[in-house]
C-alpha positions in Angstrom: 96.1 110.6 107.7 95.3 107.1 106.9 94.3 104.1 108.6 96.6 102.1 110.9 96.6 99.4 112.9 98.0 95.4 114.1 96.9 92.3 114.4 97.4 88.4 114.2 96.4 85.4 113.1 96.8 82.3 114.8 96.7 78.7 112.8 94.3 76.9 115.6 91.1 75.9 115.8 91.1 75.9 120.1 90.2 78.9 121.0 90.5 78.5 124.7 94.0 77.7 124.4 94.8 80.5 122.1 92.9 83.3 125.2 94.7 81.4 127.6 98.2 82.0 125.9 97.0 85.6 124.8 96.3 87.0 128.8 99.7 85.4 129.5 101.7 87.2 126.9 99.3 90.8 126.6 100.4 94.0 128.9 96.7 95.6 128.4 93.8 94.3 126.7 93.4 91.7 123.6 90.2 91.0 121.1 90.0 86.8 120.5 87.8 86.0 117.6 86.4 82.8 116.9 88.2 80.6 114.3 87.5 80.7 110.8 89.1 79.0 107.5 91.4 77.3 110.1 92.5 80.9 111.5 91.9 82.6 114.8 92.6 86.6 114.9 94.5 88.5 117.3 93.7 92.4 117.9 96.5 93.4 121.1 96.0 96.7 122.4 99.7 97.7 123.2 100.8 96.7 119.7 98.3 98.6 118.0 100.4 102.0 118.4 102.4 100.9 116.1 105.1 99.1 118.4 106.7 96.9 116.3 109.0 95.2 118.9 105.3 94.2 121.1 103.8 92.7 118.0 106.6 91.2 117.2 106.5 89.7 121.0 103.4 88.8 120.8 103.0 86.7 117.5 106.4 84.9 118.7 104.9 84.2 122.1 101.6 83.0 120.4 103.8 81.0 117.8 105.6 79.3 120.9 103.5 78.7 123.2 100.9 76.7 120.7 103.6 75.4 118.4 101.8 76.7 115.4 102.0 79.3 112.6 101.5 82.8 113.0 101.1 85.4 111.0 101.0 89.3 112.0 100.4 92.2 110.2 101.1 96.3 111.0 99.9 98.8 108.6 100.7 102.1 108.8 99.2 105.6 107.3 97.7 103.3 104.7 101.4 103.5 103.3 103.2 100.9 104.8 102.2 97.1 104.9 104.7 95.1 107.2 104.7 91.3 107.8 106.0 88.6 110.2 105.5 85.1 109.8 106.2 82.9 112.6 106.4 79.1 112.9 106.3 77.4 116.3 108.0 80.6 117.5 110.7 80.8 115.4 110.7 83.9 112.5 110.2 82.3 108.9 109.8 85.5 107.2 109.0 89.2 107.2 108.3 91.7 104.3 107.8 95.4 104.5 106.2 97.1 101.3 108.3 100.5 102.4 111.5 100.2 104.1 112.6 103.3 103.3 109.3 105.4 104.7 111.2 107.1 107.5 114.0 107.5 106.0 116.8 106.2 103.7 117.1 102.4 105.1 120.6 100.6 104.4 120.9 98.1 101.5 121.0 95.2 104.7 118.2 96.4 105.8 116.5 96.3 102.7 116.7 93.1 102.2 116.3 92.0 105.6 112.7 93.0 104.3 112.8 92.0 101.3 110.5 89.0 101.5 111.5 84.9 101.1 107.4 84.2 99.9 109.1 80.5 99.2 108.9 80.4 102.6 105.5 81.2 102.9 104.1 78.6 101.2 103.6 75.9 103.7 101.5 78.4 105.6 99.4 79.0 101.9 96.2 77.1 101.0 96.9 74.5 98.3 97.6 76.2 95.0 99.0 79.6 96.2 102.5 79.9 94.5 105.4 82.3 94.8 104.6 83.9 91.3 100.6 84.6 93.5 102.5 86.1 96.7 104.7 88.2 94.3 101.7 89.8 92.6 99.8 90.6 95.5 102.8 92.3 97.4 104.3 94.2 94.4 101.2 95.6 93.1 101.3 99.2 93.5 98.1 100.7 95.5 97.2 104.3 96.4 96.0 102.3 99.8 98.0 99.7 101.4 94.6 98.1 102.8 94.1 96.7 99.4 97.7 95.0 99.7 96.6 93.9 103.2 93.6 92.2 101.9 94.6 90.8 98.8 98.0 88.9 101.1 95.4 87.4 103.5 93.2 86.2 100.8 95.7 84.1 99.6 96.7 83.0 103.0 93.7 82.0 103.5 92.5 84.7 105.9 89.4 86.8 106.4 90.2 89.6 104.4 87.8 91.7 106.8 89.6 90.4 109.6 93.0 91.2 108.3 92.0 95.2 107.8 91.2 96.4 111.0 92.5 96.7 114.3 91.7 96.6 117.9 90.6 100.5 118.1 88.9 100.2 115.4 87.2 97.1 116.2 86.2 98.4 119.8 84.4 101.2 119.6 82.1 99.4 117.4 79.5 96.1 118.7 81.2 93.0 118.4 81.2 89.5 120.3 84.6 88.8 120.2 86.1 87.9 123.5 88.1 90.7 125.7 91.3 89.0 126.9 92.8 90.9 130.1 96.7 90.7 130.3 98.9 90.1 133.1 98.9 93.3 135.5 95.5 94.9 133.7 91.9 94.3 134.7 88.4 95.5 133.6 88.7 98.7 136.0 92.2 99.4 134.6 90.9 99.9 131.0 87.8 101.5 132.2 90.0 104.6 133.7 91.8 104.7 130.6 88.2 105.0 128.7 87.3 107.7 131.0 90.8 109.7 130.8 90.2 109.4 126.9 86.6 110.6 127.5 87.1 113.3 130.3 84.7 111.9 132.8 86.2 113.2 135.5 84.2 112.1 138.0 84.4 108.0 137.3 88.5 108.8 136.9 88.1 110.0 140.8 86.2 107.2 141.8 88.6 104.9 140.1 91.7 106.0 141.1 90.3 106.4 145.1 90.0 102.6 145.1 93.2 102.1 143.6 93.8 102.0 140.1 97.1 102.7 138.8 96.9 106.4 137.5 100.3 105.0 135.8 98.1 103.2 132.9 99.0 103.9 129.2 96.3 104.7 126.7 95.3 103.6 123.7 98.2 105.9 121.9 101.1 104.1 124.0 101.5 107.6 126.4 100.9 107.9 130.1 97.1 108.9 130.9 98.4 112.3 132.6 99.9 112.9 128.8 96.5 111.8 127.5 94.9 114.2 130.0 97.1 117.0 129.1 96.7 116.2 125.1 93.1 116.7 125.7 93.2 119.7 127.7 91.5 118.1 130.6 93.2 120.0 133.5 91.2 118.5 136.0 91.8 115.0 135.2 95.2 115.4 135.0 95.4 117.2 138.7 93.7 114.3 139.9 96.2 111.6 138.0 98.9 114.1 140.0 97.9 113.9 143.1 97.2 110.0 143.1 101.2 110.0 142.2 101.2 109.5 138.3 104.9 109.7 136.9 105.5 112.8 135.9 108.8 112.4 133.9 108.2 109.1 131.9 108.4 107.7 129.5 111.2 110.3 128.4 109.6 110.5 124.7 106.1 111.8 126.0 106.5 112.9 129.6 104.0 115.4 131.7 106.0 117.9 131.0 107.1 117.8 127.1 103.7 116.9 127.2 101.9 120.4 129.1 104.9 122.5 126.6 103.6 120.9 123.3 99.7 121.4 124.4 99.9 124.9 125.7 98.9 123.6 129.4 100.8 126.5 131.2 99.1 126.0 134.4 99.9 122.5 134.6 103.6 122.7 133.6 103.7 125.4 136.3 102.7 122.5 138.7 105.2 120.1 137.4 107.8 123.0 137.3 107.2 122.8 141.3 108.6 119.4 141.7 111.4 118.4 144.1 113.0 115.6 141.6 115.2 118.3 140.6 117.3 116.3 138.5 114.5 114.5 136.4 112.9 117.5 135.6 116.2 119.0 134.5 116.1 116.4 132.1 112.9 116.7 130.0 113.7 120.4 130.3 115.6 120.1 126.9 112.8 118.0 124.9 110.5 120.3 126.3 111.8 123.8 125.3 112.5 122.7 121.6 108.7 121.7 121.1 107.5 124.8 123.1 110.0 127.1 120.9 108.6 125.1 117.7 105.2 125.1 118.3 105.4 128.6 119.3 104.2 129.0 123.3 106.3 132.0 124.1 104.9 132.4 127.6 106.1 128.2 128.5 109.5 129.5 126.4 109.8 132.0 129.0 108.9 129.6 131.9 111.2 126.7 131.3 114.0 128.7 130.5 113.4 130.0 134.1 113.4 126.6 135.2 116.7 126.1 133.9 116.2 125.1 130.6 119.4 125.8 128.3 118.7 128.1 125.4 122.0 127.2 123.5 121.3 122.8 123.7 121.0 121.6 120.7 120.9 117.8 118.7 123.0 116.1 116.1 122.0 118.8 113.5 123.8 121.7 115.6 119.8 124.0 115.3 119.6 125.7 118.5 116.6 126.9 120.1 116.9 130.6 118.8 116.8 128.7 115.1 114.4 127.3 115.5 112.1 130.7 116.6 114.2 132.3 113.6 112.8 130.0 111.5 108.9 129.8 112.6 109.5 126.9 113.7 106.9 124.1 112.7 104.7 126.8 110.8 106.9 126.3 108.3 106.7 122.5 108.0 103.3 123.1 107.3 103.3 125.4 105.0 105.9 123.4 102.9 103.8 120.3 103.3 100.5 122.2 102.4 102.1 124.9 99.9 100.1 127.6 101.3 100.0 130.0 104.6 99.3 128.6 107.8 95.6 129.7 108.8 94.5 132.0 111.2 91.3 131.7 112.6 89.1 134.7 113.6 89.9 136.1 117.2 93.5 134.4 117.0 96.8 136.0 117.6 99.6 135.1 114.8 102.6 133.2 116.4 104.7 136.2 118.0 108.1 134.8 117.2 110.0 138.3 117.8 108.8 137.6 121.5 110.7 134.3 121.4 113.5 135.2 120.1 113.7 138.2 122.6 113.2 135.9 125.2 115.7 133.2 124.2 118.1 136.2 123.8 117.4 137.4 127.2 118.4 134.3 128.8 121.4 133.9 126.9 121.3 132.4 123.5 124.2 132.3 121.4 123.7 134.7 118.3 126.2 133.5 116.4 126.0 129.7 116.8 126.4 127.8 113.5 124.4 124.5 112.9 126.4 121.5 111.6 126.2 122.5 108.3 127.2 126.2 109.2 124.1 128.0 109.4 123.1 130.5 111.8 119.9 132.1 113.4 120.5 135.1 111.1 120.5 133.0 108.0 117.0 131.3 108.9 115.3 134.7 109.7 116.3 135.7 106.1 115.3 132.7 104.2 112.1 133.2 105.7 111.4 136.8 105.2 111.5 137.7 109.0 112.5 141.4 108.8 111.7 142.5 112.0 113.5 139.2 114.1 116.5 140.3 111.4 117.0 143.7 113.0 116.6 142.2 116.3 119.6 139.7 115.6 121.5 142.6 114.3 121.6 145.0 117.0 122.6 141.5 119.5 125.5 141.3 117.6 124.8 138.8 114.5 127.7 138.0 112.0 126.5 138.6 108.8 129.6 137.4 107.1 129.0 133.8 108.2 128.8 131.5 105.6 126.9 128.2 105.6 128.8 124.5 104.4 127.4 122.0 102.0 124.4 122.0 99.9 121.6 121.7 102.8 121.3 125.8 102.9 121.2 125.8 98.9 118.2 123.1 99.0 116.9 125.5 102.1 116.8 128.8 100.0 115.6 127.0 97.0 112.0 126.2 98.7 111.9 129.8 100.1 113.3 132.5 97.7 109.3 134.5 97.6 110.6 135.2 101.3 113.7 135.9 101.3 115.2 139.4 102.5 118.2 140.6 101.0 121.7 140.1 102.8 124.2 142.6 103.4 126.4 141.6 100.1 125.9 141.5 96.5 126.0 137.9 95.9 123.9 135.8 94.4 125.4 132.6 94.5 123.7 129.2 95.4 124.5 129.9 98.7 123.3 133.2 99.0 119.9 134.2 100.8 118.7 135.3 97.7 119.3 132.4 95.4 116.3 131.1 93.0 113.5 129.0 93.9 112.4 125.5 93.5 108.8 124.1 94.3 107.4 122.7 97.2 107.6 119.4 98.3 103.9 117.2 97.6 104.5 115.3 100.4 106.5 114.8 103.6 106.2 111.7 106.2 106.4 113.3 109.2 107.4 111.6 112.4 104.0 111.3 114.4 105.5 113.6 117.1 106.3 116.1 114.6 102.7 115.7 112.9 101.4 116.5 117.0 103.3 119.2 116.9 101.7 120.7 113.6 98.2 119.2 115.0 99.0 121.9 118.2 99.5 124.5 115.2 96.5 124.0 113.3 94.3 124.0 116.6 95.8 127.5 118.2 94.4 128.7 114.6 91.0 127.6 115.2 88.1 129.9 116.5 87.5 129.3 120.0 84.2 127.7 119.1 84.8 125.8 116.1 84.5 122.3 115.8 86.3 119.6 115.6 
């Protein structure tokens, strides 16, 4: 993965005006340099995980608040180079190098992004033209950081300024000045350094003197997430008991969090709580990224828990399609064209279990997807002869065809797999229809690149490093 990371720059000379406006407007912590070819540099915590909508607050608030110009910038994956230039805290222009990264954007949207560099040029030294801002933005480069640094140049910022961020910045020696926000303080962000760190002992201490154990971290999740991510089971007992949320936010709660990570023990304390009706709802969330990472044994336990093994999203995949499919091993193994690893001492992904155990507790067999597929299907696309027979004897429809072209595109990447279905034909639609190569390269949503990241490590050695 590549680099990524925020920051602004402010069009002031007055520092202590510029803090003072900063730890009114931050919700954690804030880096203040001193100023330099006119500019002063912003590095906000919260925006730094990539939260577009708190950078964007920010620079506005800055903008407003000092009635001057401000420019910020978000790259991301050294892919994407996004940004906003503000003046007196109204937006003058925006520009993203990559609108259609996650996904097809809309023509509007396009040019929404697009870029008005006429517009940037009272915020330009003397000399910088459109024809300049063009160049520098449209050039292609394997690294967006080169992009980043050429743009600031021309606006007259520190290019080394421009290409880093606050994590980056703070775990290294600087002297620029920590700003505290509104709500955080100096022991706040030391408990979130010692959740990150596993130093269980000062997160004790911290949180007996009061210290909200409902602190995000550096990544934007709750520190009992963080705890959890990191396998810290400790910690994240003692963030329980001193009444950490245990249900939001909805996108990385406690317990999506303990089914992605493997933490069965902890999910089987958070399976104990009496907020019956939260719980039921990150059930859902949960069971899909246990049944696609592959955790059979938390499979089993939140479908006890009430889970439903026939929910399913927009795209129709159920559960039990998911397991049929490998579930995430095979994102990986399309993105990387090769086998997912197995380290020595590690157990393969038993995804017969999961399947028996979604079956069990009553999935549908013969579900189709929104484009008509079924659990059967999947198992044969990706050579899973033994889950096959086990869909068979439950009663699975062989003569249930798939709509549209997303199965053709399916079988395409995975004909070496295939097994053969129960007719003769070999139509585009057809289990057994010819190949095409794999993808080179997939942006993956960073939950779903997590997920993979949970993959990779159940394939280490228990003793491997890092």
């Amino acid at each position: 993965m590549g680099a990524s990371f925020t920051n602004c720059h402010v069009r002031t000379s007055d520092k202590a005006r510029c803090s003072k406006a900063v730890a009114e407007l931050a919700s954690a912590r804030a880096l203040v340099t001193e100023t330099k070819k006119g500019w002063i540099t912003v590095y906000d915590e919260a925006s730094e995980r990539q939260d577009i909508a708190e950078l964007e607050r920010i620079a506005k608030g800055l903008s407003r608040k000092l009635a001057t110009d401000v420019l910020a910038f978000l790259l991301h994956d050294s892919d994407v180079f996004v940004y906003q230039a503000y003046r007196e805290g109204k937006l003058a222009d925006r520009f993203n190098s990559c609108p259609d990264y996650f996904g097809g954007a809309t023509a509007a949207e396009r040019k929404k992004w697009t870029g008005n560099f006429r517009k940037l040029l009272p915020l330009a030294p003397a000399g910088v033209s459109v024809e300049r801002i063009e160049r520098a933005l449209g050039k292609k480069a394997p690294f967006q950081e080169e992009t980043v640094a050429a743009f600031a140049r021309l606006m007259g910022i520190d290019a080394g300024r421009a290409c880093t961020g606050f994590c980056y910045v703070e775990r290294t020696p600087h002297k620029y000045q920590v700003v505290h926000g509104r709500g955080h303080s100096p022991q706040a962000a030391e408990l979130i350094d010692r959740v990150e760190k596993g130093d269980l002992a000062k997160v004790r201490e911290l949180l007996s003197i009061g210290v909200s154990p409902n602190l995000k971290s550096h990544l934007g999740e709750s520190l009992l997430a963080t705890a959890i991510r990191f396998h810290k089971k400790e910690i994240a007992f003692a963030l329980i008991d001193a009444g950490a949320d245990l249900f939001t936010p909805p996108e990385t709660n406690a317990v999506w969090s303990a089914s992605a990570h493997g933490e069965r023990e902890i999910l089987g304390r958070l399976l104990e709580s009496p907020s019956s009706k939260e719980l039921q709802a990150c059930l859902p969330t949960s069971l899909v990224t246990s049944v696609q990472v592959g955790y059979a044994d938390i499979v089993a336990d939140l479908l006890k828990a009430g889970a439903n093994p026939n929910g399913s999203g927009k795209s129709g995949l159920t559960p039990l399609m998911m397991a049929c499919f490998r579930g995430l091993e095979v994102v990986w193994e399309t993105v990387f064209g090769r086998e997912i690893p197995s380290g020595p001492g590690q157990k393969r992904t038993d995804w017969a279990a999961i399947v028996k155990i979604l079956l069990e507790s009553g999935a549908e067999v013969n579900t189709q997807a929104s484009n008509g597929v079924t659990a059967l299907m999947l198992a044969r696309t990706t050579g899973q002869k033994e889950i096959v027979e086990i869909l068979e004897k439950a009663g699975a429809d062989p003569t249930l065809k798939p709509t549209g072209t997303d199965f053709e595109h399916l079988v395409k990447k995975f004909r070496a797999k295939t097994l053969p279905g129960p007719g003769p034909s070999q139509d585009a639609h057809s289990v057994n229809a010819a190949p095409a190569g794999l993808p080179s390269k997939l942006h993956l949503d960073p939950k779903v690149r997590e997920a993979m990241l949970q993959i990779l490590n159940k394939c280490k050695p228990k003793n491997s490093e890092n």
